[in-house]
C-alpha positions as a Markdown table, in Angstrom:
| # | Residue | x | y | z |
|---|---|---|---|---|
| 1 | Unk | 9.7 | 14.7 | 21.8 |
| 2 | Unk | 6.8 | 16.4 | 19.8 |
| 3 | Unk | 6.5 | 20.3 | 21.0 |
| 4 | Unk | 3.2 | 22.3 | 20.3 |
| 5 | Unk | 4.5 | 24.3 | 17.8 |
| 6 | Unk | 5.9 | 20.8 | 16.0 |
| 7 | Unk | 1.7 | 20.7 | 16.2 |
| 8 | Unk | 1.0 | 24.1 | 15.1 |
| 9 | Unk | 2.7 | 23.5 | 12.2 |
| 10 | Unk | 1.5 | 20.1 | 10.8 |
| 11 | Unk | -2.0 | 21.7 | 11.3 |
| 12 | Unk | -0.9 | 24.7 | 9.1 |
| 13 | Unk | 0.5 | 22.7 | 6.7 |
| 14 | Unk | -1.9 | 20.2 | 6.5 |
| 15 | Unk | -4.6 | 23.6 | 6.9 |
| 16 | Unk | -6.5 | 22.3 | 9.9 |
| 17 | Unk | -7.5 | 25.1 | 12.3 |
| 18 | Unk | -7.1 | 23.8 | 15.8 |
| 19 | Unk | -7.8 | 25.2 | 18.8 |
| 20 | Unk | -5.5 | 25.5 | 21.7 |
| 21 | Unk | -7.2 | 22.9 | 23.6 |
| 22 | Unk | -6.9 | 20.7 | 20.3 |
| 23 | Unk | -3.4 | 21.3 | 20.2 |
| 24 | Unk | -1.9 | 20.4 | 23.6 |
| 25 | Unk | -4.7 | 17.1 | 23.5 |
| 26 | Unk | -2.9 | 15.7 | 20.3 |
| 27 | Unk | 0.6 | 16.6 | 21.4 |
| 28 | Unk | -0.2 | 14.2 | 24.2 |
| 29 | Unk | -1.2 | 11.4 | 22.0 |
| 30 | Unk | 1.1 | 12.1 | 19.7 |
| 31 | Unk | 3.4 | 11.7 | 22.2 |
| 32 | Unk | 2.4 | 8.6 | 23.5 |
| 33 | Unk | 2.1 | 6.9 | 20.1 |
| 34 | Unk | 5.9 | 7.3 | 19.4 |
| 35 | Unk | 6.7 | 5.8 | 23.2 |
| 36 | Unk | 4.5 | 3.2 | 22.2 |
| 37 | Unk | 6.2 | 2.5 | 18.8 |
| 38 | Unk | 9.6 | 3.0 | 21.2 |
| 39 | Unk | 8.3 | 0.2 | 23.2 |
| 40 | Unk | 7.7 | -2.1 | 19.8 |
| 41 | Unk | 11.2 | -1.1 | 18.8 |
| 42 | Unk | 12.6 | -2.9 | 22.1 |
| 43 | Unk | 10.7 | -6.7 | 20.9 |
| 44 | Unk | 12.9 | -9.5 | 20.0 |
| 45 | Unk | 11.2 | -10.4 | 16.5 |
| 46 | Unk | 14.2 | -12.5 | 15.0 |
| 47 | Unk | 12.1 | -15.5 | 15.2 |
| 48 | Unk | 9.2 | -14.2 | 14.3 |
| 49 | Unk | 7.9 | -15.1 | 10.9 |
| 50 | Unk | 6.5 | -13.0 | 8.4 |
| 51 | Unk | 2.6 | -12.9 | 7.6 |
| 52 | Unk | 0.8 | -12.1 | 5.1 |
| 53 | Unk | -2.3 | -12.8 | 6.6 |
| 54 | Unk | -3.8 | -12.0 | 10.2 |
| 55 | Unk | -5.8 | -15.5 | 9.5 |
| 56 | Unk | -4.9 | -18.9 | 8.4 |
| 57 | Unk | -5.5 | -18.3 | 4.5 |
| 58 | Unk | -5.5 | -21.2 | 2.0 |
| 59 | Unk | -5.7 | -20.4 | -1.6 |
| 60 | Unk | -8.0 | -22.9 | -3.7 |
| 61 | Unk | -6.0 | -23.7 | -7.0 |
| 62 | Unk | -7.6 | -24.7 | -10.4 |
| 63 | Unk | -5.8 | -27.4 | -12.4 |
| 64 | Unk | -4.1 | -25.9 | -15.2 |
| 65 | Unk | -5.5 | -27.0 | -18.3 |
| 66 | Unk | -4.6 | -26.5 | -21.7 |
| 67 | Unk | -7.2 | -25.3 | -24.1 |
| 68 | Unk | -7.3 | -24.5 | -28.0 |
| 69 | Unk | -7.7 | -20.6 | -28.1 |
| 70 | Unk | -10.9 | -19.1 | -28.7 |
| 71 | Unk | -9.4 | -16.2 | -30.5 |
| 72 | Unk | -8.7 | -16.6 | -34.2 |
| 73 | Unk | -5.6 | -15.3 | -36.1 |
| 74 | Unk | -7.6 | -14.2 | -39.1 |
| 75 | Unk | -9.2 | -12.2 | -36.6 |
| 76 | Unk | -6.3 | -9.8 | -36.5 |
| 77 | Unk | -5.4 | -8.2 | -39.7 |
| 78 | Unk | -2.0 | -6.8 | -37.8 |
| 79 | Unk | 0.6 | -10.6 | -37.5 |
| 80 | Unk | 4.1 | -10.3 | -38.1 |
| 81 | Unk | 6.3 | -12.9 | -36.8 |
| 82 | Unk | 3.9 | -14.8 | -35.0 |
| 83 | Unk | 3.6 | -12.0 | -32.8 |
| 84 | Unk | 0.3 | -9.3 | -32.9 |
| 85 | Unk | 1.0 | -5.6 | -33.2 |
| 86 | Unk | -1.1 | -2.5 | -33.4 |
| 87 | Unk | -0.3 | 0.1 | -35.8 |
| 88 | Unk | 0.6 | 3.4 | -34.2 |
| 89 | Unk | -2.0 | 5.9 | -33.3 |
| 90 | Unk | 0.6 | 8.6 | -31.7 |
| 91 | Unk | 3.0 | 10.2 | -34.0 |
């Protein structure tokens, strides 16, 4: 159960001045979000699958196609075992 002072202090940390009127308003719907996320706790969701989507989504995929590279090895002064390397810049 959320208390007015539990809202008193939230706006002090958070450093909202609220009046009192403010106060006692979002302790009541405060309030009533957590019985509603109470009531959501009660649903049977083992069957339920996961989503990650609201919407049907279907990606569009490219064929993979292999493609000589348009970079050229001469290019880069820094080779060393067929793999490319920077010199270091931080000491």
């Amino acid at each position: 159960m959320i208390t007015l002072q539990d809202i008193e202090k939230i706006a002090r940390l958070a450093r909202i001045g609220l009046q009192s009127d403010e106060i006692i308003s979002l302790t009541e719907d405060i309030e009533n979000i957590i019985n509603y996320f109470q009531k959501l706790k009660e649903l049977s969701l083992e069957e339920v699958l996961p989503m990650t989507h609201t919407v049907e989504k279907t990606l569009e995929l490219r064929p993979d196609i292999v493609q000589e590279s348009k970079l050229s090895i001469d290019k880069f002064p820094y080779l060393k075992f067929h793999y490319f390397y920077v010199p270091a810049v931080i000491e």
